[in-house]
N, C-alpha and C positions, 0 to 999 in steps of 0.2 A: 454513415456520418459523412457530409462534406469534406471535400479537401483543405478547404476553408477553417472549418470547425478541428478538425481534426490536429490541425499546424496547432492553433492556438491550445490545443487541450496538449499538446507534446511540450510547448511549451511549458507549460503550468508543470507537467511529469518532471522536465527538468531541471524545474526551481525547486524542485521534493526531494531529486536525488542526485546523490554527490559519489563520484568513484573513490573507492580508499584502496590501500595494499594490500586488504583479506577479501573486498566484492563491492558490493555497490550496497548506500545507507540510504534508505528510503523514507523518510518525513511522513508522519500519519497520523492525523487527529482521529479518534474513536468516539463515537457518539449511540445510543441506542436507536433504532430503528425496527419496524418489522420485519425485515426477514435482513440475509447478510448479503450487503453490497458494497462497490467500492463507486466514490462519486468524487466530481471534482466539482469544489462550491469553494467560486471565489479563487483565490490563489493556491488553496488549500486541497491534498488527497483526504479525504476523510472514507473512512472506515465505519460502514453503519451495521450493527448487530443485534439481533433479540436478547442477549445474555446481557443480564446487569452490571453496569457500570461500577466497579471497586470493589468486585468481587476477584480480581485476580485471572478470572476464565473471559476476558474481553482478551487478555494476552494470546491465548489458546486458538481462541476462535480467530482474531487474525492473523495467524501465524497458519492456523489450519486452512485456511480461506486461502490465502497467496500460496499455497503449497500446491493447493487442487487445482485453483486457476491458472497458475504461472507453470504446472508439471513438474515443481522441482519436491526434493525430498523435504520435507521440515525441518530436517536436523541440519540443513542450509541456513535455516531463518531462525536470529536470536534477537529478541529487543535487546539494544545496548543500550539505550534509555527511553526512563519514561516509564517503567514496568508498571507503577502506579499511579500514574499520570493519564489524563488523555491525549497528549499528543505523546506520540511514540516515534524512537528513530530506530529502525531495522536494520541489521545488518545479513546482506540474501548475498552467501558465498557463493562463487562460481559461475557469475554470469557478470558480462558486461553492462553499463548506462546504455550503449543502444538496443540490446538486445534486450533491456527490461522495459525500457517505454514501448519499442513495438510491443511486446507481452502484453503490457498492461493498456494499452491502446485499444487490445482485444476485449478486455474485461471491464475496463467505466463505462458506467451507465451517465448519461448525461441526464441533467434535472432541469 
């Protein structure tokens, strides 16, 4: 990724997530896709998955998703809202806003 490319995708990261007093809340629309990735389209972190849409298990899968790729535990990551929605706000205890966009810098794929 450019350095170029990269600034503006950090940016986008930090219009998604906001530090609170329990960790940092992370912005995230859910969408179905083929396999599971995280993309940034538009202003927007979207979350794309094979598990169907309003079945409850889109929550699962992204929550199980930022665990594997971020290295932290799951039981860090709770939708605070949104459980039934497609856009979802996360709550990922124990790490700081800069230490999660470097993270997740590592893991968007760009489109």
């Amino acid at each position: 990724m450019s350095e170029k490319l990269r600034d503006r995708v950090a940016v986008t990261l930090r219009r998604n997530i906001v530090e609170s007093g329990e960790g940092v809340i992370i912005t995230v629309r859910v969408d179905e896709g083929d396999e599971e990735a995280l993309f940034i389209e538009g202003d927007e972190l979207v979350f794309k998955t094979p598990v169907k849409l309003g079945t409850g298990k889109e929550n699962a899968a992204l929550i199980g998703f930022l665990a594997r790729s971020l290295k932290i535990p799951s039981s860090r990551i709770d939708v605070v809202y949104g459980s039934r929605e497609r856009v979802k706000r996360l709550l990922i205890s124990g790490v700081n806003l800069e230490d999660l966009v470097l993270k997740l810098l590592r893991v968007i794929r760009l489109i």
